[in-house]
DRENLO-207945 format. One record per residue (C-alpha): residue in three letters; z, x, y. Coordinates in pm, whole numbers, padded with zeros to 5 digits, always signed. Layout:
ALAZXY...
This chain:
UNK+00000+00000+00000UNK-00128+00173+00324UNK+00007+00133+00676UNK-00165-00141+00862UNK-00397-00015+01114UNK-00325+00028+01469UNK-00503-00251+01689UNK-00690-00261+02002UNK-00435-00340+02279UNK-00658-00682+02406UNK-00661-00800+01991UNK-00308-00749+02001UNK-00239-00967+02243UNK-00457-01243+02107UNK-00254-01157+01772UNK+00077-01190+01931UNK+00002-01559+02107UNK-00145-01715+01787UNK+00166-01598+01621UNK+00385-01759+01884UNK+00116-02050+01873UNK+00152-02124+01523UNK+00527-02047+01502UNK+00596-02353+01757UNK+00401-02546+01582UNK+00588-02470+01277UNK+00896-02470+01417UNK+00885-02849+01521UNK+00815-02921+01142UNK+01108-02746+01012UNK+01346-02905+01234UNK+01305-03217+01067UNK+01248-03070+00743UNK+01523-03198+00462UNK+01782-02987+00339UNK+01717-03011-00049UNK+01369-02841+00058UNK+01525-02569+00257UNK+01705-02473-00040UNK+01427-02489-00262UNK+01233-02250-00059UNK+01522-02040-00017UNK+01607-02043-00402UNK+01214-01977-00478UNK+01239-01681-00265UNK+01468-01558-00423UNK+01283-01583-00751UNK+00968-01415-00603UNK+01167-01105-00467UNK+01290-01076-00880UNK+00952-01099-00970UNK+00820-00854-00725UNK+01055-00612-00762UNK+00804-00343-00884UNK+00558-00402-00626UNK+00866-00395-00322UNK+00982-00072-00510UNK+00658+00140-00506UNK+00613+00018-00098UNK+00950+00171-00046UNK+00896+00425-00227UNK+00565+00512+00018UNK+00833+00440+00305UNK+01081+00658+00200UNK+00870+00972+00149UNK+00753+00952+00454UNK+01065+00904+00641UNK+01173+01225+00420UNK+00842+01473+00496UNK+00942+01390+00863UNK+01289+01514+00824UNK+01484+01181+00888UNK+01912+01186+00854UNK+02038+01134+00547UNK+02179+00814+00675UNK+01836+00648+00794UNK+01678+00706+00409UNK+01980+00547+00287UNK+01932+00247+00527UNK+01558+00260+00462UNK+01613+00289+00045UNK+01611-00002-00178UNK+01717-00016-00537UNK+01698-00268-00823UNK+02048-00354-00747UNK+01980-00411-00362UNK+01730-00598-00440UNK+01911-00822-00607UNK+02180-00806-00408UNK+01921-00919-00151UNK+01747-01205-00410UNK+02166-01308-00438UNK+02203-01324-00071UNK+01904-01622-00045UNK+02043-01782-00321UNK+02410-01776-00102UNK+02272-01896+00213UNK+02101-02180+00023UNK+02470-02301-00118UNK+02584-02306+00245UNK+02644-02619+00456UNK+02343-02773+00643UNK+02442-02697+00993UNK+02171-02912+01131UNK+02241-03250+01196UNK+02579-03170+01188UNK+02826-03364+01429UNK+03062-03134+01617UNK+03246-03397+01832UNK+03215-03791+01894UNK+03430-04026+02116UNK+03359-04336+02282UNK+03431-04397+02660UNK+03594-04728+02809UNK+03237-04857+02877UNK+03166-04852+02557UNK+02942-04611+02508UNK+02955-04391+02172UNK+02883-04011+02255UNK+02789-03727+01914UNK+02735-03399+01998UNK+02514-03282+01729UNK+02407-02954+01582UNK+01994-02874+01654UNK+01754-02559+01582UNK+01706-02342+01876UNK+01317-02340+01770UNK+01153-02022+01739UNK+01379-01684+01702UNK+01234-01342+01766UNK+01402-01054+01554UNK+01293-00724+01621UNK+01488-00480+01361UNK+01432-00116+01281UNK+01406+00079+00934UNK+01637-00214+00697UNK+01380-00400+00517UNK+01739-00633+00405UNK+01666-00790+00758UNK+01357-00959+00663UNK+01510-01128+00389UNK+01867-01210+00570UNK+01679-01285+00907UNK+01414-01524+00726UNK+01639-01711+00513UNK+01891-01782+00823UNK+01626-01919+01041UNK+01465-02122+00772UNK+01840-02270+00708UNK+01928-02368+01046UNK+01562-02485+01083UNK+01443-02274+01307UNK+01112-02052+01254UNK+01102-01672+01275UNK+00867-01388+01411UNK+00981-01067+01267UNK+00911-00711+01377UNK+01015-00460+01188UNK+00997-00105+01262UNK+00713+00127+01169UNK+00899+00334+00920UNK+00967+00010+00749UNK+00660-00188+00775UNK+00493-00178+00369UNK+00868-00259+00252UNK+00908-00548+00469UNK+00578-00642+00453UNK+00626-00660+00083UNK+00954-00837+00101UNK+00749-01084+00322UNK+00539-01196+00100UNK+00830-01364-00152UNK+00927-01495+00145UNK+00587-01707+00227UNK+00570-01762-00154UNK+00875-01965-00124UNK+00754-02151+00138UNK+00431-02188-00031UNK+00624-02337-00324UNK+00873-02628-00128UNK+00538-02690+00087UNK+00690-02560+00422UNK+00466-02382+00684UNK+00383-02027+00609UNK+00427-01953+00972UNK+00780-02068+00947UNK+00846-01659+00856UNK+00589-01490+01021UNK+00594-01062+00995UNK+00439-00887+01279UNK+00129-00764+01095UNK+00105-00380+01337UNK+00358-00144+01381UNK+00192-00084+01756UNK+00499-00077+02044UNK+00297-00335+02206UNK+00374-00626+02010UNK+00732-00587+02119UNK+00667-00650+02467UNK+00464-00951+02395UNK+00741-01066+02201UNK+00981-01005+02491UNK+00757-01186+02730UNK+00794-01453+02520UNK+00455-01590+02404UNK+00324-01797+02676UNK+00695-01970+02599UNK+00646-01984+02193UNK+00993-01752+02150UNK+01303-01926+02267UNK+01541-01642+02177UNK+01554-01290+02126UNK+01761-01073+01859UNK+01734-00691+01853UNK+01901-00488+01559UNK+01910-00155+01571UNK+02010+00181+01754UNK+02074+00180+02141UNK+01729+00318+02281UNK+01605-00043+02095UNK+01865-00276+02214UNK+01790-00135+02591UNK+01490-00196+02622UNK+01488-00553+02462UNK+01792-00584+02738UNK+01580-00445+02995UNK+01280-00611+02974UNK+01312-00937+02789UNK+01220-01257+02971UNK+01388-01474+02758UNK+01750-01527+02623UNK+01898-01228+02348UNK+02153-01225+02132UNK+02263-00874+02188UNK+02373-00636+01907UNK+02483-00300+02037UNK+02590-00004+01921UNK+02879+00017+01679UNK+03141+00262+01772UNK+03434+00091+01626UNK+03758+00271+01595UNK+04056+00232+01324UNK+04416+00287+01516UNK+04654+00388+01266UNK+05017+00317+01445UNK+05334+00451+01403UNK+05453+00192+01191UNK+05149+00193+00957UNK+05187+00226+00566UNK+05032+00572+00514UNK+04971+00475+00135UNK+04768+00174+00276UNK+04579+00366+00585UNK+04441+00634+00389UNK+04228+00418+00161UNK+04135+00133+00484UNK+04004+00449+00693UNK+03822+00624+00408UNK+03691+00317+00313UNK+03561+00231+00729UNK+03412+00544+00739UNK+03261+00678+00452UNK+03164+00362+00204UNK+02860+00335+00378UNK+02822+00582+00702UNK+02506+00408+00824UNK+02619+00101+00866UNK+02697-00066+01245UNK+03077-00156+01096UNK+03143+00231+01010UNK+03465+00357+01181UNK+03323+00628+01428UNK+03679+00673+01590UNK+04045+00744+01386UNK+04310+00684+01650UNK+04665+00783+01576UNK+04996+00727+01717UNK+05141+01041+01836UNK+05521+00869+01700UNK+05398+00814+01328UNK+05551+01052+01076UNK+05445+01370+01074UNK+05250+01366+00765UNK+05029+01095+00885UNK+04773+01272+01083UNK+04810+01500+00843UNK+04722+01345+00504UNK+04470+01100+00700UNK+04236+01425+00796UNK+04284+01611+00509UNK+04171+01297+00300UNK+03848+01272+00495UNK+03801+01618+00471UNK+03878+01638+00124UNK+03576+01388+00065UNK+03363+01555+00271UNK+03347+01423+00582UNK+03324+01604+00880UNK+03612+01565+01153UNK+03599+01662+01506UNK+03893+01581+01665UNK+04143+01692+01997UNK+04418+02019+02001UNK+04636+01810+01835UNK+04444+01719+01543UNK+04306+02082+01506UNK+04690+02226+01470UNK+04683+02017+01125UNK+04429+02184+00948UNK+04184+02462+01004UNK+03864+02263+00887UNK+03890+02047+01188UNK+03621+02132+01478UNK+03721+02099+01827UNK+03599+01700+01949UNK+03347+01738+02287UNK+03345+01497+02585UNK+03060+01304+02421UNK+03213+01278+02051UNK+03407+01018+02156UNK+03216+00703+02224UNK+02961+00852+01984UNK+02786+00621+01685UNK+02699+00862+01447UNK+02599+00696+01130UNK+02706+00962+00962UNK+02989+01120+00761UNK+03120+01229+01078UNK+03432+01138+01273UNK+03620+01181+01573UNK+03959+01236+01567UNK+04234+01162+01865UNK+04626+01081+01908UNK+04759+00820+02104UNK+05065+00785+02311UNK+05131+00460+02111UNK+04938+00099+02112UNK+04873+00098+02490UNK+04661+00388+02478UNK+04503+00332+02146UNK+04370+00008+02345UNK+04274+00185+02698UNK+04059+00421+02426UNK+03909+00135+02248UNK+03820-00047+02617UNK+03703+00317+02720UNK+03475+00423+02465UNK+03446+00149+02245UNK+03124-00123+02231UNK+03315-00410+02159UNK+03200-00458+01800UNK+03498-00373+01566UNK+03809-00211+01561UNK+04137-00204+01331UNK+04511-00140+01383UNK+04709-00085+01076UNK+05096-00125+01114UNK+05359-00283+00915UNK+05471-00436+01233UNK+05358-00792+01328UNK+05386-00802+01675UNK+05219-00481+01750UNK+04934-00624+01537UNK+04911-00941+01737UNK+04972-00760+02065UNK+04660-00548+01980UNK+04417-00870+01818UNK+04470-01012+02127UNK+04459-00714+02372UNK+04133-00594+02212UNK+03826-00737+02357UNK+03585-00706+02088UNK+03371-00930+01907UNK+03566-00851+01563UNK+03985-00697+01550UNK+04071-00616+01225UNK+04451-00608+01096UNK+04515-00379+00797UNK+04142-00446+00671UNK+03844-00204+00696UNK+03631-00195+00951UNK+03382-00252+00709UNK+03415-00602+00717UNK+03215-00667+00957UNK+02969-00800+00786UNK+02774-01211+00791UNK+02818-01205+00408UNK+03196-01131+00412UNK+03281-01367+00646UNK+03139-01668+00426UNK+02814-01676+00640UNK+02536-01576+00359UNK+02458-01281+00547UNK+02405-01247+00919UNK+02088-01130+01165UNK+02341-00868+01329UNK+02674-00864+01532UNK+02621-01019+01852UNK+02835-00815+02088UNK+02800-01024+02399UNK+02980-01316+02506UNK+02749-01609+02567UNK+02647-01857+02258UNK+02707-01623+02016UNK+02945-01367+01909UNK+03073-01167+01597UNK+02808-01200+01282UNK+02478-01458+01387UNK+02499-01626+01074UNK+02340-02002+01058UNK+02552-02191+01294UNK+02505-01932+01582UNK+02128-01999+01517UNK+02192-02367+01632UNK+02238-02534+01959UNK+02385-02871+02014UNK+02230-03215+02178UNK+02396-03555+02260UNK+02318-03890+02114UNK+02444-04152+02265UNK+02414-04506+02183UNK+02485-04801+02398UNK+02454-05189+02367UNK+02311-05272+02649UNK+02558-05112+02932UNK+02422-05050+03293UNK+02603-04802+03532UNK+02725-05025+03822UNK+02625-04911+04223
């Protein structure tokens, strides 16, 4: 499977309306489309990507040698790599998100005023969702599936180094549509990996995209920020930090912080930051670096930290603050809970962060001191995840504060309207 050509800029632009084009279109059908056939496509899809699994394997394959020969981190293969079992653990995800609730249609509140009048507000699409995701061909499947449940259509556009897995992944997706006879353009994949298909995107089509969702590194999400002309759901970096406090259980922290930062280093939930009360035993600090070093990851962390063992290498200005998706740490103690949090508002993205204690009302103090879209007590970091909250999976961690926040799983993808029903009631001069 070759890359797809690039395009002449004037046919991309034709491309990139006739997507939007037939994405509206579709996107009014699959509003009023019926749940039971939601979850058949979603279930068939699921099928297809078992069936395909040789076929998505040898595109990856082509991805991942490439990414290699040009020297990529470790980290980006691993985010770029897919296995039997992630592919099933992808297949399992559709077949998840198809057991969830129907949020559409949904009634959030109702109450009748003295008039008489009966008021619903009710869960709706948003109508056509624009995803633009680098090298994690998982996102086509995730992003797809959550549109397609909260009945909204899709245009995704993955990133170059991606482009044969996803566009393999895409087409168990359409098959599944094929197969509960749903629009193909429901799911559409951005057929060129040119740059300038993003900026039609964020233009918005001629008004065919209704909301924008960027996952993936900073340079990405600031120039979707920069220049889009329509609403986005903004996922940002993912420097979280774990604050280990002086009342922490040392036999618990150890595992929780290993655990944040080195089950998967690539990932936007990995602990970047280990904060650590200056006032915890000794032999904290201590046994917390030694165990990351111990398992090979690399700590860079402040004088302090340095005094504890010799491995340690001195933490720059830019370290912390620093997402680096990568078995890499930085390493800093705190004058107690107050600074852990003036760190955290400092140099943090407001994505994630942890405290473990033992002590309840320094856990509370900092869950609602921190202002991040996810605060973790005595739980890794690595939580942060649309799947482990219940949601199926998730299109990214919104990081903002308008409409959406936390994992956008399928009720973020929905907005609300009001019925109201009357019997005949005029509203008097």
């Amino acid at each position: 499977m070759n890359r797809p050509e690039r395009i002449d800029p004037s046919d991309i632009e034709r491309l990139m309306l006739d997507i939007g084009a037939r994405t509206r279109a579709a996107a009014a059908e699959l509003a009023l489309a019926p749940t039971d056939r939601k979850n058949a496509a979603l279930r068939a899809m699921a099928m297809a990507l078992r069936r395909s699994e040789a076929a998505i394997l040898r595109a990856n394959a082509l991805d991942v040698a490439d990414v290699k020969a040009a020297g990529q981190a470790a980290s980006f293969v691993d985010r770029l790599t897919l296995t039997p079992e992630r592919i099933e653990g992808i297949a399992k995800g559709l077949e998840d998100i198809a057991a969830l609730a129907d949020p559409v249609g949904a009634v959030i509140a109702a109450w009748e005023q003295p008039n008489g009048l009966q008021f619903e507000r009710v869960r709706v699409p948003i109508g056509v969702i624009g995803i633009i995701y680098e090298s994690r061909p998982n996102v086509t499947a995730d992003a797809g599936a959550l549109t397609l449940k909260s009945g909204n259509a899709a245009i995704l556009r993955t990133g170059s180094d991606a482009q044969r897995s996803a566009a393999a992944i895409h087409e168990c997706l359409v098959a599944g549509l094929r197969e509960a006879g749903l629009p193909e353009a429901a799911i559409t994949l951005v057929p060129t990996p040119d740059r300038a298909a993003v900026g039609h995107m964020l233009a918005g089509l001629k008004g065919a995209i209704d909301v924008i969702v960027p996952r993936g590194g900073k340079g990405l999400v600031g120039r979707v920020q920069q220049e889009a002309r329509v609403p986005v759901f903004a996922h940002l970096e993912g420097i979280c930090h774990t604050y280990v406090d002086r009342d922490a259980d040392l036999a618990k922290a150890i595992p929780l912080v290993l655990n944040g930062k080195l089950r998967r280093t690539g990932v936007c939930g990995a602990t970047e930051c280990l904060l650590v009360d200056r006032h915890a035993p000794a032999e904290a600090l201590a046994g917390l670096v030694k165990a990351l070093l111990d398992a090979g990851c690399e700590v860079r962390g402040d004088t302090e930290t340095q005094k504890v063992d010799t491995r340690v290498r001195a933490a720059g200005p830019s370290d912390y603050g620093r997402e680096f998706l990568d078995a890499i740490i930085a390493v800093k103690v705190v004058d107690g809970v107050d600074e852990a949090i003036a760190h955290i508002a400092r140099y943090g993205s407001q994505h994630t962060d942890c405290i473990v204690t033992e002590n309840a009302a320094t856990a509370e103090d900092f869950l609602k001191r921190v202002d991040s879209a996810i605060v973790l007590h005595n739980a890794s970091t690595q939580f942060a995840d649309g799947g482990e909250f219940g949601f199926g999976a998730e299109i990214g961690i919104a990081t903002g504060r308008l409409h959406a926040r936390g994992p956008v799983g399928v009720e973020q993808l929905t907005t609300f309207k009001y019925k109201v029903r009357g019997t005949g009631q005029t509203r008097p001069k």
